[in-house]
C-alpha positions in Angstrom: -0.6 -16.6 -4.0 -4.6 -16.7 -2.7 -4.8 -17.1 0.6 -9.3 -18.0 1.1 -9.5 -16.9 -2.9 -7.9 -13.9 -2.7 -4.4 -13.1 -3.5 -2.3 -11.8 -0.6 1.5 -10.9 -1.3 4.9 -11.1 0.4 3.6 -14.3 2.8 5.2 -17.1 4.0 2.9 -19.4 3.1 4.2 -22.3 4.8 4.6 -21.3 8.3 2.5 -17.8 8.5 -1.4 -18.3 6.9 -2.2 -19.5 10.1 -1.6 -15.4 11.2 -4.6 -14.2 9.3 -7.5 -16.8 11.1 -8.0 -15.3 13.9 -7.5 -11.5 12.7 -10.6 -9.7 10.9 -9.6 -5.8 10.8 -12.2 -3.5 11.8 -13.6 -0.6 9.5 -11.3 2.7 9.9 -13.1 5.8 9.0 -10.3 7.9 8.1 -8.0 8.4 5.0 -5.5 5.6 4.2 -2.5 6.3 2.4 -0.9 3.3 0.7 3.1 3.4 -1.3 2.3 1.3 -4.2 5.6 -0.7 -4.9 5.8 -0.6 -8.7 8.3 -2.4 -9.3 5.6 -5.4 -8.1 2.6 -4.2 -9.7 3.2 -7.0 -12.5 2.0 -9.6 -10.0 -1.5 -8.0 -10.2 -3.8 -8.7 -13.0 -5.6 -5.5 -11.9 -3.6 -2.5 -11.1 -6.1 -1.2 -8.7 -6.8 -4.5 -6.7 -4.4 -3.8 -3.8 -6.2 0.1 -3.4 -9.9 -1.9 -3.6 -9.0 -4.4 -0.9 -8.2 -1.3 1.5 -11.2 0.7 0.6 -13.3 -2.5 1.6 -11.8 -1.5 5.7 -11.7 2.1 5.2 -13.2 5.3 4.4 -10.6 6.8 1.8 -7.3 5.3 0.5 -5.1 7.7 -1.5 -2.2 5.5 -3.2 1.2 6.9 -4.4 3.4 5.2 -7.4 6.7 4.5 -5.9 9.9 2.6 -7.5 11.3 0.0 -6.1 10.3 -3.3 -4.2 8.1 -4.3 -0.9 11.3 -3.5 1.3 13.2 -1.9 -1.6 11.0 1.2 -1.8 12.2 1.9 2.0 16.2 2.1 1.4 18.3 4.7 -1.1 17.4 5.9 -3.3 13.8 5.1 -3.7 13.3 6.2 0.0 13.3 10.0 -1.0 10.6 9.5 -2.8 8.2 8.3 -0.1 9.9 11.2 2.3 8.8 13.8 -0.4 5.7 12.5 -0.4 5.1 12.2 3.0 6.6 15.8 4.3 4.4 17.1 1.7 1.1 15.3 3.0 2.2 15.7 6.6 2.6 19.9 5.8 -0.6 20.5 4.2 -2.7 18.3 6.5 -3.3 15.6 3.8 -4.8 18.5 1.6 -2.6 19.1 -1.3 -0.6 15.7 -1.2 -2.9 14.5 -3.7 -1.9 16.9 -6.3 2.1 15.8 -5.6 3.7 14.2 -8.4 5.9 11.4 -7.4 9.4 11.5 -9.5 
């Protein structure tokens, strides 16, 4: 799906495009951390297009592998995985998170 020549997933193309005219996010100049849904990764002809689009708003984007869905990565039993990652990041200050292997 493009939405002004650039593919934008999970939209409602019917009734919600009209949600992203007015909005144009401002730069963040802190560390993004994005849960790449792998089991959607096939809709991208590049697998680092979704991690480019954030690092064109922000400073730093670190980006985790995670099974499952958009929604699906947020229920059992792919859910653990994103709280591993998380308590790790969230203990070390963001410091060692990076070197956490997602399983």
């Amino acid at each position: 799906r493009k939405y002004k020549g650039e593919y934008t997933p999970h939209v409602n193309w019917d009734q919600e495009v009209r949600i992203f005219d007015p909005y144009t996010p401002q730069f963040y100049s802190g560390k993004v951390t994005l849960f790449n849904a792998i089991d959607q990764a096939d809709q991208y002809d590049d697998p680092n297009w979704l991690s480019s689009q954030w690092l064109q708003i922000s400073q730093e984007v670190q980006t985790f592998d995670v099974p499952g869905g958009h929604t699906g990565l947020l229920a059992e039993p792919h859910v653990t995985v994103v709280a591993n990652i998380l308590n790790e990041c969230l203990l070390t200050n963001g410091k060692s998170c990076r070197q956490f292997v997602a399983k």
